[in-house]
Phi, psi and omega in degrees: 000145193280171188251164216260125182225122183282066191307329200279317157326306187264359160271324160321279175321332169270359152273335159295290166337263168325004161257297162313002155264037185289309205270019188288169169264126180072221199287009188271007183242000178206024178239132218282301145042236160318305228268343192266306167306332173287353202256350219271285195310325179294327207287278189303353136324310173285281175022274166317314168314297200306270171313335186263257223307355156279289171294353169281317174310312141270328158332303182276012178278308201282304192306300162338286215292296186266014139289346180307298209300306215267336162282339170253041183050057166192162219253136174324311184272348161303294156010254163340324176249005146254002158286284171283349152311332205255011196066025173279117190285041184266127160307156180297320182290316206269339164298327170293308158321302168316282167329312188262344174245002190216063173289012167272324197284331182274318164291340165291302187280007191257333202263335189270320184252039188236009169290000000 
């Protein structure tokens, strides 16, 4: 009996690839190959990326916040702990916001909560 090989299926499948590696470099946009470990190697990079773009984001969030602090003489984490002593609920993104596009609005709660 002849052996069965399902071509149409595995040109599907080495083409969805190869379309997705269209803007890749050299052989990595057209060698079936290559073109699989790159997409492959790209795949777990976004993976990874997804989570690390969250903590860079709080970082420079957290970073905002305390040059915010240190022009109304306080130190980010003094900040931070009369925030929630007193129980105001703002998150780092929006406090940061606040800092680079509304510093009236950020020396009013720094003034609120040093009360």
């Amino acid at each position: 009996m002849p052996r069965s090989v399902n071509a149409v299926a595995s040109r599907q499948r080495r083409k969805k690839i190869l379309n997705r590696t269209k803007g890749y470099w050299g052989r990595g946009k057209n060698v079936w190959t290559v073109a699989k470990n790159k997409w492959e190697k790209g795949q777990t990079y976004a993976f990874r990326d997804r989570k690390v773009k969250k903590r860079e984001f709080r970082a420079l969030w957290i970073n905002r916040i305390n040059a915010a602090c240190r022009q109304n003489e306080i130190s980010y984490s003094v900040f931070m702990g009369l925030l929630h002593k007193n129980n105001i609920a703002l998150n780092r993104k929006v406090l940061a916001d606040l800092a680079m596009n509304d510093p009236q609005v950020f020396s009013a709660v720094v003034k609120t909560v040093k009360k």
